[in-house]
N, C-alpha and C positions, 0 to 999 in steps of 0.2 A: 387451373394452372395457366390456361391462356385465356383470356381477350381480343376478340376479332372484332375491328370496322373496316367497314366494306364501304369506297365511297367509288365517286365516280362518275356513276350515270347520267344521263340526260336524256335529249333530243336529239338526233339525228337523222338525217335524210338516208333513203335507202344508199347505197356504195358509201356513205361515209364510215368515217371509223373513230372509235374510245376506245380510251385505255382506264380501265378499272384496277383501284389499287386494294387492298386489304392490310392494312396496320395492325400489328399486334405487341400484345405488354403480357408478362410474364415471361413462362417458357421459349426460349429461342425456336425460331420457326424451324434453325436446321434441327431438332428435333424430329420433326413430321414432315412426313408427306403433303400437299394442301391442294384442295380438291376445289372446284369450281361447279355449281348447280343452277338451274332458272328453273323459275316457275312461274309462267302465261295465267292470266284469271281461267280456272276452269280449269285446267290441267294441273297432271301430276308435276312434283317437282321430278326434273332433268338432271342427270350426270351433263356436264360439258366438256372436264378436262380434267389433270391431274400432275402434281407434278413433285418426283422424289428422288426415289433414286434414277428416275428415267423421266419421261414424259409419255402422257396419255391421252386419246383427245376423242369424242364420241365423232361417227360419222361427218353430222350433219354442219361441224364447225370445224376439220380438217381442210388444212390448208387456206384458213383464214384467220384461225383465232390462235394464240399464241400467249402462254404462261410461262414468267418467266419472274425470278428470283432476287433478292437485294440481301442478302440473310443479316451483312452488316447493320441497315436499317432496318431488319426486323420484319421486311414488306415483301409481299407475292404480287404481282401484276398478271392482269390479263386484257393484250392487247387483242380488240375485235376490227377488223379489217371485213371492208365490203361487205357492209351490214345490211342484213334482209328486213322487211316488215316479222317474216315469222320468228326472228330472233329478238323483238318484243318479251319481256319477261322481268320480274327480279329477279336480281342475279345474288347470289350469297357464295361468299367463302369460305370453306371449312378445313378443320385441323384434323389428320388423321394418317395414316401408316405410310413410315417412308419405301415400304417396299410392294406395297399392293393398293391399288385406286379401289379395288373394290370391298375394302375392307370397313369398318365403322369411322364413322368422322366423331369422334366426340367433340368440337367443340364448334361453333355455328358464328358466324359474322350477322349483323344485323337486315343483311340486304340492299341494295343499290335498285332502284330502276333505272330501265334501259327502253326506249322505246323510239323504233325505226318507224317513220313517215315513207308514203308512198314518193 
């Protein structure tokens, strides 16, 4: 029912900041909930954020990263401010409950890399 691309990423120097977009075709995003994750080589994939009927953000990216909505265009942002080396990861999008972040995402974006320089 959806289609997620996830684009975005780059290079960045540590404080700097990106805005990652996620586009999607089919079902309208206001639909779902739509969830944000990274995954470092060697690590688990990471919850980051969430965003539906409310907003949701895991610790370690509180009060720097910020997801935020377009439903007209069909598109989810997440803008990352004063970015660390440890926030290094692919980042992916996903589609899933407008009323609970920790519920299943069924539908997956393809992944963005992100990677902060000292």
């Amino acid at each position: 029912q959806v289609r997620l691309v996830a684009s975005g990423g780059g290079l960045v120097q540590a404080g700097g900041s990106l805005r990652l977009s996620c586009a999607g075709s089919g079902r309208p995003f206001s639909s779902y909930g739509m969830g944000w994750f990274r995954q470092a080589p060697g690590k688990e994939r990471e919850f980051v954020g969430w965003s539906g009927g409310s907003t949701y953000y895991t610790d370690s990216v509180k009060g720097r990263f910020t997801i935020s909505r377009d439903n007209a265009k069909n598109t989810v942002y997440l803008q990352m401010n004063s970015l660390k080396p440890e926030d290094t990861a692919v980042y992916y999008c996903a589609a899933g409950s407008w009323y609970n972040p920790k519920a299943e995402y069924a539908y997956w974006g393809q992944g963005t890399q992100v990677t902060v320089s000292s």
